[in-house]
KOLGU-849410 format. One line per field, with one value per residue: residue in three letters; y, x, z of N, C-alpha, C in turn. Coordinates in steps of 0.1 Angstrom, whole numbers. Example, Ala and Ser with C-alpha at 12.3 -4.5 7.8 and 13.67 -1.06 7.14 Angstrom:
// KOLGU-849410
res	c(ALA, SER)
nc2	c(-57, -22)
nc1	c(132, 128)
nc3	c(78, 71)
cac2	c(-45, -11)
cac1	c(123, 137)
cac3	c(78, 71)
cc2	c(-33, 0)
cc1	c(132, 129)
cc3	c(78, 79)
This chain:
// KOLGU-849410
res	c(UNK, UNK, UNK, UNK, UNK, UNK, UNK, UNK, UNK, UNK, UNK, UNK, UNK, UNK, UNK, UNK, UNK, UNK, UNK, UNK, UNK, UNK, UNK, UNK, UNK, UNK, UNK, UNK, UNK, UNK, UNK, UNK, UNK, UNK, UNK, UNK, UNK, UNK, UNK, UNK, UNK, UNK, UNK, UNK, UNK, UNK, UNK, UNK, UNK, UNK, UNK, UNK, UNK, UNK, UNK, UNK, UNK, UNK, UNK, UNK, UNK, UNK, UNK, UNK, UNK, UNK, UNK, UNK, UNK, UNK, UNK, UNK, UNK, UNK, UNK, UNK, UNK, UNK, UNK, UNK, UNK, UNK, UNK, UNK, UNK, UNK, UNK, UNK, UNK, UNK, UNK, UNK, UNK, UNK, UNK, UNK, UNK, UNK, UNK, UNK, UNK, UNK, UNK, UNK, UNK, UNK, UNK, UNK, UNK, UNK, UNK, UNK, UNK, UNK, UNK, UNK, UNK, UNK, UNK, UNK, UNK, UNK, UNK, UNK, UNK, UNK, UNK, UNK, UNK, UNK, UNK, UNK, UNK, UNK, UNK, UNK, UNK, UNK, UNK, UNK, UNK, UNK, UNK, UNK, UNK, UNK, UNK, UNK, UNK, UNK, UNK, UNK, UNK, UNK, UNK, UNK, UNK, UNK, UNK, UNK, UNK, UNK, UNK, UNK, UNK, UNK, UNK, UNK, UNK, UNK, UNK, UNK, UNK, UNK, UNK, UNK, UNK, UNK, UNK, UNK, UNK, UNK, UNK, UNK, UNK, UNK, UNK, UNK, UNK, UNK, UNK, UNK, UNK, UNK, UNK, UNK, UNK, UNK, UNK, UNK, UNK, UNK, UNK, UNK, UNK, UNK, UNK, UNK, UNK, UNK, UNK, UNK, UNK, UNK, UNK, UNK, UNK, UNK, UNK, UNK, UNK, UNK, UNK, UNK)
nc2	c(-43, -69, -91, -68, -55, -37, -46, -43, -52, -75, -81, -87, -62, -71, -90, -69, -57, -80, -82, -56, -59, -79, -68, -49, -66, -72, -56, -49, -70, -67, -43, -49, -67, -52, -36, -60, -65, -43, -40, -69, -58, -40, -49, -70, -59, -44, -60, -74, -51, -34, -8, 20, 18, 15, 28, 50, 45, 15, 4, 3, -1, -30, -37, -36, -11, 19, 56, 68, 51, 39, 59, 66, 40, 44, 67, 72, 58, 43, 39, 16, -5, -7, -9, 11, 27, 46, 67, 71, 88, 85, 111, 109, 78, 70, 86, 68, 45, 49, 50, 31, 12, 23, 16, 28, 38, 66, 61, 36, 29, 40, 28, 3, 7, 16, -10, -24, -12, -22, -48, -49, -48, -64, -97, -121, -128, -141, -114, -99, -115, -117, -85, -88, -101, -88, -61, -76, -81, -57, -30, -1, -4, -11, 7, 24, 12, 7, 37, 48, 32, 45, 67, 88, 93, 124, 139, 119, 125, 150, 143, 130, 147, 163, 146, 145, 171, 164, 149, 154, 138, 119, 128, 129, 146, 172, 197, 198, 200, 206, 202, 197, 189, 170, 151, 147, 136, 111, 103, 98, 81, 59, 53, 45, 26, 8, 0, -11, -35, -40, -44, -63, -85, -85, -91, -120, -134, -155, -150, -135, -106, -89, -82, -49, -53, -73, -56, -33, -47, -55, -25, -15, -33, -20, 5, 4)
nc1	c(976, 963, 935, 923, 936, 966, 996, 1029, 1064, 1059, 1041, 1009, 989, 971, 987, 1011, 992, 985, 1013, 1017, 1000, 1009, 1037, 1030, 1017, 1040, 1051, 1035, 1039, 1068, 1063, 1046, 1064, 1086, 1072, 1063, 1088, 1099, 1079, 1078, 1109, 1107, 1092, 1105, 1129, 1119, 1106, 1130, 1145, 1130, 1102, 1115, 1141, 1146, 1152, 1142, 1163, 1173, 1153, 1150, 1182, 1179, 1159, 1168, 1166, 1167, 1161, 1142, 1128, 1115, 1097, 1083, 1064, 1057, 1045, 1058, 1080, 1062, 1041, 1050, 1054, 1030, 1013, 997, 970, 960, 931, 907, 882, 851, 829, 800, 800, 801, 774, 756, 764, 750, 726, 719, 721, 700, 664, 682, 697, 721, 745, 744, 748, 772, 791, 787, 797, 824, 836, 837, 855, 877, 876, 883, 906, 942, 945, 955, 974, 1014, 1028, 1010, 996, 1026, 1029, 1006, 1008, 1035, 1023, 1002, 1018, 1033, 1021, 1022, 1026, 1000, 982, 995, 984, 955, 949, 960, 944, 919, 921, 904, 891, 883, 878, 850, 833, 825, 809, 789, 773, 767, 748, 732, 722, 706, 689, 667, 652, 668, 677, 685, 692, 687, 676, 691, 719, 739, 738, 764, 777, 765, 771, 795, 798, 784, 801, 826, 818, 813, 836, 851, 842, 848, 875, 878, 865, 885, 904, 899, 900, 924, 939, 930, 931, 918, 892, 876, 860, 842, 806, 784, 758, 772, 791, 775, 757, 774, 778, 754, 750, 772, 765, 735)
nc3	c(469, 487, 492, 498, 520, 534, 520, 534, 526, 524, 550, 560, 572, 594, 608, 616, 636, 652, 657, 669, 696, 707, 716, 728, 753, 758, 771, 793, 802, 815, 831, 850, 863, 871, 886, 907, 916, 927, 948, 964, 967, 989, 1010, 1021, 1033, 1049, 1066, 1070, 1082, 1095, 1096, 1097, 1092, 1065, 1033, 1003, 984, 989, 986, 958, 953, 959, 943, 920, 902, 890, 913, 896, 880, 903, 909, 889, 897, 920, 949, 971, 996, 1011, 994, 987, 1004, 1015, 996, 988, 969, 941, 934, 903, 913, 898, 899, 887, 884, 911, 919, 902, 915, 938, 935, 923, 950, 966, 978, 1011, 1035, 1036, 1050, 1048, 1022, 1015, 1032, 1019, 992, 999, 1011, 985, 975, 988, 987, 956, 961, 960, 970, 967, 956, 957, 966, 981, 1003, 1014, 1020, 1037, 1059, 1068, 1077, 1096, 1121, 1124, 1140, 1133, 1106, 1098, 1104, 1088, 1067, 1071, 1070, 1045, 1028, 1018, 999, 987, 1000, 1011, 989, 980, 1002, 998, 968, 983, 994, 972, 963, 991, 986, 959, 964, 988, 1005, 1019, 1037, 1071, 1094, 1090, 1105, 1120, 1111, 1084, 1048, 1042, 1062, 1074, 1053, 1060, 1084, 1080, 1060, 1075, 1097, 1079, 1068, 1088, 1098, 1073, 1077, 1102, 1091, 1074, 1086, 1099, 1077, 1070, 1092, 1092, 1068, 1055, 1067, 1051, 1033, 1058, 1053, 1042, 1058, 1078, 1092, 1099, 1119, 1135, 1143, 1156, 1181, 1196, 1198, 1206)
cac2	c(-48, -84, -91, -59, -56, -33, -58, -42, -60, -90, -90, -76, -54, -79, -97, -63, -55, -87, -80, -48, -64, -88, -62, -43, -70, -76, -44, -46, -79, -61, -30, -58, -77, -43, -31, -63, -70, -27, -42, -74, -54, -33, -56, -80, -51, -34, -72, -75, -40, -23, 5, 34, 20, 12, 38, 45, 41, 10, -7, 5, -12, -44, -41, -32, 0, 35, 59, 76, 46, 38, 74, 61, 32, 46, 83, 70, 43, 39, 33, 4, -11, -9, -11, 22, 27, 60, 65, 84, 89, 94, 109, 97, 61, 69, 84, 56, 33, 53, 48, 14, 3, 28, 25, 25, 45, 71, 54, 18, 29, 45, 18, -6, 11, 13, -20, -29, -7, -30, -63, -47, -52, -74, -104, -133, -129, -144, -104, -98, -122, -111, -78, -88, -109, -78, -51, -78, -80, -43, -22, 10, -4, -16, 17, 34, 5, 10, 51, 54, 24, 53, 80, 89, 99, 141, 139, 111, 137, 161, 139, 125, 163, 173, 133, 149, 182, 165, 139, 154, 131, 111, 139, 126, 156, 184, 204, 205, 197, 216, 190, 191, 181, 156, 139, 146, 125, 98, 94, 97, 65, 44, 53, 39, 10, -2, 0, -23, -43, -43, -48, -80, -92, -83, -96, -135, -135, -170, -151, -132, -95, -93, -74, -41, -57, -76, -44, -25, -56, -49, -13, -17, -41, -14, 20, 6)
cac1	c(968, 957, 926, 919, 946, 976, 1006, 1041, 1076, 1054, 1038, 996, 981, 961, 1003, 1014, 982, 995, 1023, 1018, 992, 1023, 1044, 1024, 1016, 1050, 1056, 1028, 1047, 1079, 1060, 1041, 1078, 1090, 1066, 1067, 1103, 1106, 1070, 1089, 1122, 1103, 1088, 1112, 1136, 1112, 1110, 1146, 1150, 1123, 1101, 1122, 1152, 1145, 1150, 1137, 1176, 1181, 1144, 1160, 1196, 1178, 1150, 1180, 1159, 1167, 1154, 1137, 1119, 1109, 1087, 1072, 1054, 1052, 1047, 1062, 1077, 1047, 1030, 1054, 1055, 1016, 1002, 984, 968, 954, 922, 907, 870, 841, 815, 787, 798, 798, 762, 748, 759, 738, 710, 713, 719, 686, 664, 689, 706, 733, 753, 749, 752, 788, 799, 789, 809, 842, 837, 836, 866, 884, 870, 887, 924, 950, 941, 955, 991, 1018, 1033, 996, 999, 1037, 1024, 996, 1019, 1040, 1011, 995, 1026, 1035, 1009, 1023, 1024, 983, 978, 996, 977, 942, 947, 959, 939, 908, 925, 895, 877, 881, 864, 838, 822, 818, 798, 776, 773, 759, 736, 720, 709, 698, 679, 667, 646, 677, 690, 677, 694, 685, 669, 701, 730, 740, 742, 779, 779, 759, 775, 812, 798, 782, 812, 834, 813, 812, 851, 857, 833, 851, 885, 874, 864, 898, 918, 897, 901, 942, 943, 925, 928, 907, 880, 866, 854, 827, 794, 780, 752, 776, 796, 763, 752, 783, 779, 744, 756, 781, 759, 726)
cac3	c(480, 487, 502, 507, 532, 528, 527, 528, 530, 528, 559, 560, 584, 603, 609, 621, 644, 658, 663, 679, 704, 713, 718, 744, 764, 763, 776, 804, 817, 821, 835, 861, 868, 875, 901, 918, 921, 938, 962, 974, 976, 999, 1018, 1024, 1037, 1064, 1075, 1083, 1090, 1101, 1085, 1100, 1090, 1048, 1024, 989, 975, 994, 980, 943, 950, 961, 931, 903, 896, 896, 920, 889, 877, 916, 914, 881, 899, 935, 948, 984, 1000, 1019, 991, 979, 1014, 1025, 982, 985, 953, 931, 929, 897, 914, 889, 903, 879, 883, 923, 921, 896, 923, 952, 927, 924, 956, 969, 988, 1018, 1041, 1027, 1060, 1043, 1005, 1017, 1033, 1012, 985, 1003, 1009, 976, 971, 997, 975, 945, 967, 955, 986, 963, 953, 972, 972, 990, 1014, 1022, 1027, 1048, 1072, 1070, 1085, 1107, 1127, 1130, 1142, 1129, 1093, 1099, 1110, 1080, 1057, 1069, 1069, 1032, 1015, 1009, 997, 979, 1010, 1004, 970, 980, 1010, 980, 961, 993, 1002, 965, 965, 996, 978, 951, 972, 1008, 1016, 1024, 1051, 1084, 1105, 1082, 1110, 1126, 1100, 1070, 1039, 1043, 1079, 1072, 1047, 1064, 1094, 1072, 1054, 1083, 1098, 1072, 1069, 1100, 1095, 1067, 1087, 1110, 1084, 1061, 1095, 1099, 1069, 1066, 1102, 1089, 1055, 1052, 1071, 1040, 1041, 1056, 1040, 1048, 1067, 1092, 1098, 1109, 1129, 1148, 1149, 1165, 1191, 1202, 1198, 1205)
cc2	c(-62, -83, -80, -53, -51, -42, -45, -50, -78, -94, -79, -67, -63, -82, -83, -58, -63, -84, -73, -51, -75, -79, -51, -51, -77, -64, -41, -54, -74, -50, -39, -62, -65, -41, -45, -71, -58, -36, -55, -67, -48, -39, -66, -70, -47, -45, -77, -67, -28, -10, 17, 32, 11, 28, 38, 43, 28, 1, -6, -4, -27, -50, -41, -22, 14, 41, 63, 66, 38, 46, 74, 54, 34, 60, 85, 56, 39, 33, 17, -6, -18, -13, -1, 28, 42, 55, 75, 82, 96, 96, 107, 85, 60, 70, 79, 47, 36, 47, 33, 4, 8, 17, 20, 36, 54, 64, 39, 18, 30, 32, 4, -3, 10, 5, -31, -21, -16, -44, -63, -50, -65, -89, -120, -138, -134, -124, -99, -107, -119, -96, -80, -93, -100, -67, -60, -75, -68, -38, -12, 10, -9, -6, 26, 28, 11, 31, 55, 45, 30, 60, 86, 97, 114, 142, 132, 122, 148, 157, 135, 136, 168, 157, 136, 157, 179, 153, 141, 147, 123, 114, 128, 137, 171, 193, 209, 204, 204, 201, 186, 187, 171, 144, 140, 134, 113, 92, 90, 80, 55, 46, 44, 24, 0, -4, -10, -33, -49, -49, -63, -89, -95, -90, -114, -128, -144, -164, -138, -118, -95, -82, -61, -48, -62, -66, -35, -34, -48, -37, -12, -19, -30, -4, 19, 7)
cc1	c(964, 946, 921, 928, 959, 987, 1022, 1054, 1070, 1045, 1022, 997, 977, 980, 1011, 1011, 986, 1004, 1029, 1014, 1004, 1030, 1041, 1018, 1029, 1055, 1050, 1032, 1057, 1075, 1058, 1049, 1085, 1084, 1065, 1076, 1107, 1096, 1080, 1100, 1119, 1101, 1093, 1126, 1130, 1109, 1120, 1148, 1143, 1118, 1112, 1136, 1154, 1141, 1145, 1149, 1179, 1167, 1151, 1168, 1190, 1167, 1160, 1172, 1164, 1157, 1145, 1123, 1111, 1098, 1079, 1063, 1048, 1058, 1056, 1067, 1073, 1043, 1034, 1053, 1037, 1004, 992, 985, 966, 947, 917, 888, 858, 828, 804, 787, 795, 778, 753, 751, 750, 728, 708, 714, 705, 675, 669, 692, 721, 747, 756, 754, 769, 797, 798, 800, 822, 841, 844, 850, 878, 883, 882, 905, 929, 948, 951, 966, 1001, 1028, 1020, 997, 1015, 1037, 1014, 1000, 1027, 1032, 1002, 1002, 1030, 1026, 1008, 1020, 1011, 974, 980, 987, 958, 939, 948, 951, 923, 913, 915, 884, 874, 868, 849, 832, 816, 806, 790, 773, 761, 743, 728, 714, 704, 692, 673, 663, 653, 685, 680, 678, 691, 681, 682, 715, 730, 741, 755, 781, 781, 767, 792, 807, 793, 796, 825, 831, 817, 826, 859, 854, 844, 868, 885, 876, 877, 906, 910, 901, 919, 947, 943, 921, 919, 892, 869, 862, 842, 818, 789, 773, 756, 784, 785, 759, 762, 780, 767, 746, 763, 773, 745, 718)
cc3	c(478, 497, 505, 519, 528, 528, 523, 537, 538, 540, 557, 571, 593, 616, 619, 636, 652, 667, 675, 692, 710, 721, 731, 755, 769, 773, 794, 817, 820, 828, 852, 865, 875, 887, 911, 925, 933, 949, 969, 980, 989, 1013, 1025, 1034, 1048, 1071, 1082, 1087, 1102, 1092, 1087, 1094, 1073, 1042, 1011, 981, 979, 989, 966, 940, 951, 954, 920, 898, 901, 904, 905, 885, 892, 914, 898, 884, 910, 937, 961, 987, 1007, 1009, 984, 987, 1016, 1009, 983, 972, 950, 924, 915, 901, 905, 893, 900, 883, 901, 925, 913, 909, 935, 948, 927, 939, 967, 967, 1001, 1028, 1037, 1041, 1052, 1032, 1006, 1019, 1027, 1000, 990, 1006, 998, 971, 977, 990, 966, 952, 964, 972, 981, 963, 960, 977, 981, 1007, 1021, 1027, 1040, 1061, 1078, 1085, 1095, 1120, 1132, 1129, 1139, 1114, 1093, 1101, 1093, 1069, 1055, 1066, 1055, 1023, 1014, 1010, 990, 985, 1009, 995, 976, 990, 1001, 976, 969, 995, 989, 959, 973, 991, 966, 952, 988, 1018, 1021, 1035, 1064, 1100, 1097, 1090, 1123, 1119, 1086, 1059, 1043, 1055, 1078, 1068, 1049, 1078, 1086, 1064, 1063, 1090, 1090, 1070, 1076, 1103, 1085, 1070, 1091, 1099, 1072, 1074, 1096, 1090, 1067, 1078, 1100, 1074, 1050, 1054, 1063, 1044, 1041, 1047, 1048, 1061, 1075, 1099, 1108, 1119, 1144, 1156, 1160, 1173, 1201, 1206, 1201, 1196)
């Protein structure tokens, strides 16, 4: 030992650790170069051809990737086309954020959150922006964009469902709504809220998403 430090064939531990830490971010850029050589291929295909007429063997031949390692990075090629993600939703970290953004509305906390889930979207890239150009133009791919980018929504009515019974004073229909009602039409709203709000943004990328509070402004405006 030197230093304290196992050394063999000359080189320490610290040199190896290294090395390894090299080695997996070399691995993460080939992982990254992979997924978005298949997303261009995608996207540049359903631009000359049309979504109905691109397949998942024909984004492959024009990424250089097997179908096999296609279904490693994407479960569809929806999701290679439109970037719909996987979410792994933790309900603790969901109901610490109710908590912190209290006292509010379980209407405003929701949609501020999927908001902020919308924030967290790739908006920068130039494959973002070739997407976005993509789904402003066709209204079926804007349609399939805004429908799968919360896949999360299932689960999330769960957790708003068991936030109201272990907060009631936050119900406001309790005299005619079961918890779960409840928090299936709250989350259904703010669902739809932040819809709006992602199509604005994917529609004028410059024009920033807006904030909970200008979403509800709107809603008001409309609903009274």
């Amino acid at each position: 030992r030197a230093n304290g430090t196992a050394n063999r064939g000359g080189r320490t531990m610290e040199q190896r650790q290294a090395d390894g830490g090299q080695s997996m971010g070399l691995r993460e850029r080939k992982r990254r170069a992979t997924r978005d050589a298949i997303e261009r291929a995608a996207i540049a295909l359903v631009s000359e051809r049309g979504y109905d007429n691109v397949t998942v063997a024909q984004i492959c031949e024009a990424s250089s990737v097997s179908q096999g390692t296609f279904f490693n990075y994407f479960r569809t090629k929806d999701a290679a086309i439109v970037g719909i993600g996987e979410y792994d939703l933790d309900a603790d970290s969901v109901r610490a954020a109710f908590d912190r953004l209290m006292p509010c509305s379980m209407l405003h906390a929701t949609l501020t959150l999927f908001l902020e889930v919308a924030g967290s979207f790739d908006w920068e890239s130039d494959i973002a922006a070739q997407r976005i150009a993509l789904v402003s133009e066709t209204p079926s791919l804007m349609q399939l964009f805004l429908d799968n980018a919360f896949g999360f929504v299932s689960d999330f009515r769960n957790i708003v469902e068991a936030y109201f019974e272990a907060n009631p004073s936050l119900r406001t229909c309790s005299d005619v709504l079961s918890s779960a009602e409840e928090s299936y039409i709250v989350v259904s709203e703010a669902l739809e809220a932040a819809k709006f709000a992602l199509y604005r943004v994917a529609d004028d990328p410059a024009s920033g998403l807006p904030s909970a509070d200008e979403v509800e402004a709107v809603i008001r405006r409309i609903v009274g």
